[in-house]
Backbone as CSV, one residue per row, in Angstrom:
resi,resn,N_x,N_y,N_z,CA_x,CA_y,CA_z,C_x,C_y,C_z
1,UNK,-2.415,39.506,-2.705,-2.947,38.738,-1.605,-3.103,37.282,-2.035
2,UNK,-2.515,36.222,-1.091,-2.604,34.607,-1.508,-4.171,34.159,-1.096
3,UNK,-4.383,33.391,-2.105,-5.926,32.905,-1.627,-5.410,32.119,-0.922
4,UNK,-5.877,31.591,0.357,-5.519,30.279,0.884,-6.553,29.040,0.200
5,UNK,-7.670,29.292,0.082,-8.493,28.483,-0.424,-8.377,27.197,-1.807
6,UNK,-7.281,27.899,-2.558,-6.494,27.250,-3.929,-5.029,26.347,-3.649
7,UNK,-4.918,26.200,-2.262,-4.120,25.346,-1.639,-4.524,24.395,-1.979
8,UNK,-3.429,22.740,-2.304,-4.342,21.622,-2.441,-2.740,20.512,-1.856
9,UNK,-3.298,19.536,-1.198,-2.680,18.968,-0.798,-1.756,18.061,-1.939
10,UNK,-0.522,17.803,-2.059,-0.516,16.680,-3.192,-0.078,15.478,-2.439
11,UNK,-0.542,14.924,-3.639,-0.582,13.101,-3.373,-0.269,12.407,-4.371
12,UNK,0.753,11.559,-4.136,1.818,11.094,-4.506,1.249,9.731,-4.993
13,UNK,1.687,9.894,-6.826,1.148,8.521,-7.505,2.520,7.596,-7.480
14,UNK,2.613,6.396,-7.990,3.118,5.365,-8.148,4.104,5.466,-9.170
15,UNK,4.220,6.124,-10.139,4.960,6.967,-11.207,5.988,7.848,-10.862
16,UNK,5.261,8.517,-9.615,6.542,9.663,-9.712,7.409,9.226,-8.600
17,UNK,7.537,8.230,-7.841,8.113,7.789,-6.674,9.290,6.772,-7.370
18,UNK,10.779,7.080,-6.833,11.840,6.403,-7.459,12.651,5.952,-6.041
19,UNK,12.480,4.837,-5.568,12.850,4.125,-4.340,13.934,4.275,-4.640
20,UNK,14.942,4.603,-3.476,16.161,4.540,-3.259,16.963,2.863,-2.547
21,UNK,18.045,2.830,-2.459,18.730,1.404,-1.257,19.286,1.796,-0.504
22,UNK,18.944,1.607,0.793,19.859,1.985,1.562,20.556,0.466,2.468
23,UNK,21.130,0.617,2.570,22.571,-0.313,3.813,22.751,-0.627,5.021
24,UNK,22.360,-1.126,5.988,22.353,-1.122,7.179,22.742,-2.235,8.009
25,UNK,24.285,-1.819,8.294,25.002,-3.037,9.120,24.170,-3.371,10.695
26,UNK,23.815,-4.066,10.738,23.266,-4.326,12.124,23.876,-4.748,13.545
27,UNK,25.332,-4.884,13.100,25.911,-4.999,14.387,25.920,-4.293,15.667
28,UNK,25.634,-4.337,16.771,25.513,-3.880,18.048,24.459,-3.189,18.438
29,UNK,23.444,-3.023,17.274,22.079,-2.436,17.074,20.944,-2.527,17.962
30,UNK,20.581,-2.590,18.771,19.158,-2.639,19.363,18.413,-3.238,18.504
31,UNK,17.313,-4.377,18.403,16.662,-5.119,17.762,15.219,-3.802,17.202
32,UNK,14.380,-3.628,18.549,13.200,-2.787,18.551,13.774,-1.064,17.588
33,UNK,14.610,-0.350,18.209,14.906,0.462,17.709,15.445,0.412,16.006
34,UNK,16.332,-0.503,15.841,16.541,-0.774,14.699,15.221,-0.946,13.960
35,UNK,14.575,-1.784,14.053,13.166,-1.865,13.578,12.428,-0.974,12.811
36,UNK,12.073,-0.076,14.193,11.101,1.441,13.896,11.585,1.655,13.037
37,UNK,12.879,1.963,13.045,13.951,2.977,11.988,13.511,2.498,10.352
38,UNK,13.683,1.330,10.334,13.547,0.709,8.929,12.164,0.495,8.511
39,UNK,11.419,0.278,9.574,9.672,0.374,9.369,9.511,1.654,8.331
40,UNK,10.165,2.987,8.999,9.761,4.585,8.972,10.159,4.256,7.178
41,UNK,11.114,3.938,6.625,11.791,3.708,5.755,11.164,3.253,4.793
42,UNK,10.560,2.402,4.905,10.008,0.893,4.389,8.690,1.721,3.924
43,UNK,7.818,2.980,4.692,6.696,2.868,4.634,6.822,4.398,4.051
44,UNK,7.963,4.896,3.684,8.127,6.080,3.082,8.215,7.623,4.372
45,UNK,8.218,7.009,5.611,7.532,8.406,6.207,8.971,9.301,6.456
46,UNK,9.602,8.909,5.843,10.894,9.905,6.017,11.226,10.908,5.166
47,UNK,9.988,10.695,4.136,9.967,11.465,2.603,8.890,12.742,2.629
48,UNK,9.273,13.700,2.051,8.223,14.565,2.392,6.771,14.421,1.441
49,UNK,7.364,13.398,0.486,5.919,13.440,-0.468,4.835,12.220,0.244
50,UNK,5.231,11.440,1.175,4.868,10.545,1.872,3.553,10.836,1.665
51,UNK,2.708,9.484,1.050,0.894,9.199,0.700,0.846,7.866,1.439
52,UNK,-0.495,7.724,2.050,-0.928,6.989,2.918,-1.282,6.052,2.272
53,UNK,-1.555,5.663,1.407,-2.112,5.038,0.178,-1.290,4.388,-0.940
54,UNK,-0.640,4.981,-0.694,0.599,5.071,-2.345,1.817,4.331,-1.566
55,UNK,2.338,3.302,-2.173,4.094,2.980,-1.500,4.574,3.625,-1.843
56,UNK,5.113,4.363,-0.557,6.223,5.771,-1.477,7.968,5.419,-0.518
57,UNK,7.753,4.254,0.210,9.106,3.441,0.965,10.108,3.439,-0.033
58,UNK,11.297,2.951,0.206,12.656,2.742,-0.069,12.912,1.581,0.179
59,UNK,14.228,0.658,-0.261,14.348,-0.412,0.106,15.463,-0.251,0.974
60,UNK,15.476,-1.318,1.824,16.386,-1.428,2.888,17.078,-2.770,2.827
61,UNK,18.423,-3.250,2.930,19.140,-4.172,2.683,20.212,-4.462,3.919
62,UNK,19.540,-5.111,5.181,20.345,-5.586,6.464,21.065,-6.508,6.423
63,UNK,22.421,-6.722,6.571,23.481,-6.909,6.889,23.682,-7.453,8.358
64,UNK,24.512,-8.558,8.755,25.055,-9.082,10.192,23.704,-8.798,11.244
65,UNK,22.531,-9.601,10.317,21.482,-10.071,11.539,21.858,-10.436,12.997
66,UNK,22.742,-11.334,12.901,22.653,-12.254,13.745,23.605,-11.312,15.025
67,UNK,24.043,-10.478,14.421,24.706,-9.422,15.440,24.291,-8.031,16.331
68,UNK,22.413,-8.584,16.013,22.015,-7.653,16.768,21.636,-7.954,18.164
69,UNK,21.121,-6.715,19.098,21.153,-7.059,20.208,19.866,-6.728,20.573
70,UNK,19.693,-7.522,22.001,18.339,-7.846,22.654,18.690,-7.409,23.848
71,UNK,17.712,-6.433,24.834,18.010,-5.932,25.805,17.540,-6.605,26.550
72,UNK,17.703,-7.066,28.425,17.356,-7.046,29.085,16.961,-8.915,28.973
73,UNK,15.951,-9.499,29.748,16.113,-10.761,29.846,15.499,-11.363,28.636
74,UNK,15.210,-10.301,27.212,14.289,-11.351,26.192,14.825,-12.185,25.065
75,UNK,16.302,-12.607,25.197,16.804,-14.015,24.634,16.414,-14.702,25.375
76,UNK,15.685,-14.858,26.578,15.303,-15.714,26.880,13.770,-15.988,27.377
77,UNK,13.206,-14.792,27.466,11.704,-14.464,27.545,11.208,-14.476,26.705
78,UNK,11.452,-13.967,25.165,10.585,-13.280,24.128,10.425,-14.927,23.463
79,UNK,9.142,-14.801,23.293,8.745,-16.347,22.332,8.659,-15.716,21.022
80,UNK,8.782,-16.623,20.232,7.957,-16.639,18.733,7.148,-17.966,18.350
81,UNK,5.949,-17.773,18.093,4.686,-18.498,18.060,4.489,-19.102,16.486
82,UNK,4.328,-20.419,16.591,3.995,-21.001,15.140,2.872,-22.086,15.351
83,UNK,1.990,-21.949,14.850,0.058,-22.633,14.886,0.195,-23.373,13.587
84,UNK,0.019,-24.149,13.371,0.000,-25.711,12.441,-1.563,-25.152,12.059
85,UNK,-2.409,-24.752,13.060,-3.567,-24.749,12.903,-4.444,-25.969,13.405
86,UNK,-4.008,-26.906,13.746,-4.511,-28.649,14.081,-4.068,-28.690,15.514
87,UNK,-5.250,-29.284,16.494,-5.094,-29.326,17.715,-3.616,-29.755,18.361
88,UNK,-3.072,-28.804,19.419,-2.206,-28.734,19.318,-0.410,-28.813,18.848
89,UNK,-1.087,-27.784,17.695,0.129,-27.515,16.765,0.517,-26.618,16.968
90,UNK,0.831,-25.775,18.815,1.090,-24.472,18.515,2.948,-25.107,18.990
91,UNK,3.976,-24.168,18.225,5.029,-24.180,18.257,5.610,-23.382,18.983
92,UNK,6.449,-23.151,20.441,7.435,-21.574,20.402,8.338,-21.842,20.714
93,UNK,9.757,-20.722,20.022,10.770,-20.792,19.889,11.033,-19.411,20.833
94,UNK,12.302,-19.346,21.655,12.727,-18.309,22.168,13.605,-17.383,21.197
95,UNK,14.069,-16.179,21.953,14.468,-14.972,20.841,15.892,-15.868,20.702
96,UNK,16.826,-16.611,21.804,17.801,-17.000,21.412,18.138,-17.903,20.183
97,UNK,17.214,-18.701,20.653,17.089,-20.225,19.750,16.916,-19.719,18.216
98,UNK,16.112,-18.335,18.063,15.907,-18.381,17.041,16.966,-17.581,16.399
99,UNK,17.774,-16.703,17.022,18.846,-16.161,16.830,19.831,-17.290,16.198
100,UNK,20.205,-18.113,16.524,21.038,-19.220,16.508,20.628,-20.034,14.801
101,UNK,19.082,-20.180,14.798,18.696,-21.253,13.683,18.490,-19.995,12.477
102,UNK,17.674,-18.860,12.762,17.348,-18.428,11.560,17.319,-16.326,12.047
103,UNK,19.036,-16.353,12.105,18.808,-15.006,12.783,18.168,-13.410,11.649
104,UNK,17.565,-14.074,10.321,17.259,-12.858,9.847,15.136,-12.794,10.012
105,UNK,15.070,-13.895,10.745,13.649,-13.856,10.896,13.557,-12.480,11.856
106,UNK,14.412,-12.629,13.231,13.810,-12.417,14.289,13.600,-10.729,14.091
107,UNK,14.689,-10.248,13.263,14.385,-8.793,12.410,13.347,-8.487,11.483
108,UNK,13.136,-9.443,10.538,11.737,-9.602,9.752,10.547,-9.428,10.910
109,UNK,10.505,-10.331,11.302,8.930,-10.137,12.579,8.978,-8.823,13.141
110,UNK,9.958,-8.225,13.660,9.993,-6.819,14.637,9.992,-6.008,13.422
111,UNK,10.022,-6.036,12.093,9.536,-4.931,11.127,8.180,-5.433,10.835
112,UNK,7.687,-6.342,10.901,6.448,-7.141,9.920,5.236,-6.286,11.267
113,UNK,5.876,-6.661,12.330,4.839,-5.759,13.609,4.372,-4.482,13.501
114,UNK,5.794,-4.165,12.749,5.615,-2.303,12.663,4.804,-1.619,11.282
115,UNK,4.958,-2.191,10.321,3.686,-1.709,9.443,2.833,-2.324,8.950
116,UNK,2.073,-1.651,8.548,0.282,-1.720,8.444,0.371,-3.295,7.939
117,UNK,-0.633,-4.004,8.866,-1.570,-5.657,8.040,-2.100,-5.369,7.132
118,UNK,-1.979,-4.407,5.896,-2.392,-4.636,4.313,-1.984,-5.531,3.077
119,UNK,-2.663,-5.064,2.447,-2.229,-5.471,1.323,-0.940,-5.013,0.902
120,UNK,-1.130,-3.222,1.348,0.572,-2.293,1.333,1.348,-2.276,1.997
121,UNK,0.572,-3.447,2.990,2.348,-3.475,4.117,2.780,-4.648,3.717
122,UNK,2.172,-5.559,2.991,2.853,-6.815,2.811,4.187,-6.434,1.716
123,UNK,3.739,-5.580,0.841,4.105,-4.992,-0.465,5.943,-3.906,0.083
124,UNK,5.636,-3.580,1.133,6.145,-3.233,1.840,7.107,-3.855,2.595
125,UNK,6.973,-4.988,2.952,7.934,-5.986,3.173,8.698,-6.382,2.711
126,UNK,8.510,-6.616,1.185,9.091,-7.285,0.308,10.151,-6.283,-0.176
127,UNK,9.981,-4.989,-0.037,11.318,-4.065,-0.153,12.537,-4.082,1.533
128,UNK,12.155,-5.209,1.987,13.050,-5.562,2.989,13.694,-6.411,3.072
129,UNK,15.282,-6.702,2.787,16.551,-8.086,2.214,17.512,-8.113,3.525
130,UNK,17.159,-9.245,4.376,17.987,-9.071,5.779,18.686,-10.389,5.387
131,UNK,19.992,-10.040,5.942,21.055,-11.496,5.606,21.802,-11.615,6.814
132,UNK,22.032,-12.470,7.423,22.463,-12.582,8.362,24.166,-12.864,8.410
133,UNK,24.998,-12.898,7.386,26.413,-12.432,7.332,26.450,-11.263,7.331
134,UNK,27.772,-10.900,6.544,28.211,-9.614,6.519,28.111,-9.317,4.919
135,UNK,28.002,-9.874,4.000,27.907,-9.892,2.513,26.132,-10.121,2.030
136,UNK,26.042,-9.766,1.384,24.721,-9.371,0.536,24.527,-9.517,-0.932
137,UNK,23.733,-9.827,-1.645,23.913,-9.621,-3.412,23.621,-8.456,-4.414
138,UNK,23.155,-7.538,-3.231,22.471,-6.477,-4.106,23.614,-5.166,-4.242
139,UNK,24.301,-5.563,-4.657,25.865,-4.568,-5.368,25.180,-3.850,-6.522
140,UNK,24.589,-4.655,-7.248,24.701,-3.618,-8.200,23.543,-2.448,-8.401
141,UNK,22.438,-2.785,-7.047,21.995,-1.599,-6.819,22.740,-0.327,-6.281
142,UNK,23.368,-0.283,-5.755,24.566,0.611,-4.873,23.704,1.168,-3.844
143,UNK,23.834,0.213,-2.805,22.693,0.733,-1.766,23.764,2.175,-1.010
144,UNK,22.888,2.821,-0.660,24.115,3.888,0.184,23.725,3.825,1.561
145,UNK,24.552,4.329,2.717,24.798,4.090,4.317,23.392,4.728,4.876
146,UNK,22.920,4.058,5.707,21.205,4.265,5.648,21.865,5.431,7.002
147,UNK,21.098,7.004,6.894,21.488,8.146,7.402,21.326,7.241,8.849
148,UNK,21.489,8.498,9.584,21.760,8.477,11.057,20.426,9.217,11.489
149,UNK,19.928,10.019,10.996,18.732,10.738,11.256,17.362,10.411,11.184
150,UNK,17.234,9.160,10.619,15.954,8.399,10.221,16.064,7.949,11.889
């Protein structure tokens, strides 16, 4: 007979977690959806040892920013907001404009939304390399084709 009582949850230290790379061409992509996907990634929840606490994410390495897509009227609705902090220093740029000047931000912000304002989501970020060509530098990690199932 199994005790159930000698069950114990495990939780995943910093040691035993070995981040993987994964690849992700962004062409014809949905901006929001793409996002989630790499958030889920970023923050480990695709892993079964996944700790709330612990970075247990992967890194992710985006490819042809500038070739993703925006549904519906928000290249030209969606702002992005910049505060100087000093009476009126507030800045906004539309989703196009910014597509045009700095198209690996506008992917950075729609992941930066999606996980946690910590200390571990910042930490978390930083395992995120978006380039807005089609070429990248991180070869000699050998990132592999980020699944279809995430």
């Amino acid at each position: 007979m199994i005790d159930h009582h000698t069950w114990t949850t495990h939780s995943a230290k910093t040691s035993e977690v070995t981040p993987v790379w994964f690849l992700v061409d962004a062409s014809g992509l949905t901006l929001g959806r793409l996002a989630t996907r790499i958030a889920m990634v970023l923050q480990g929840k695709h892993k079964p040892c996944y700790t709330a606490h612990v970075d247990t994410g992967d890194f992710v390495v985006v490819i042809n920013a500038e070739k993703v897509v925006l549904t519906g009227r928000k290249l030209d609705q969606k702002k992005y907001y910049a505060y100087s902090g000093y009476p009126g220093g507030l800045r906004t740029t539309t989703a196009r404009k910014m597509l045009d000047i700095h198209p690996e931000r506008v992917l950075e912000a729609a992941v930066q939304g999606m996980v946690p304002g910590t200390r571990l989501g910042r930490v978390m970020l930083t395992k995120l390399k978006v380039y807005a060509g089609g070429t990248h530098p991180h070869a000699a990690q050998q990132p592999s084709p980020f699944p279809d199932h995430l």
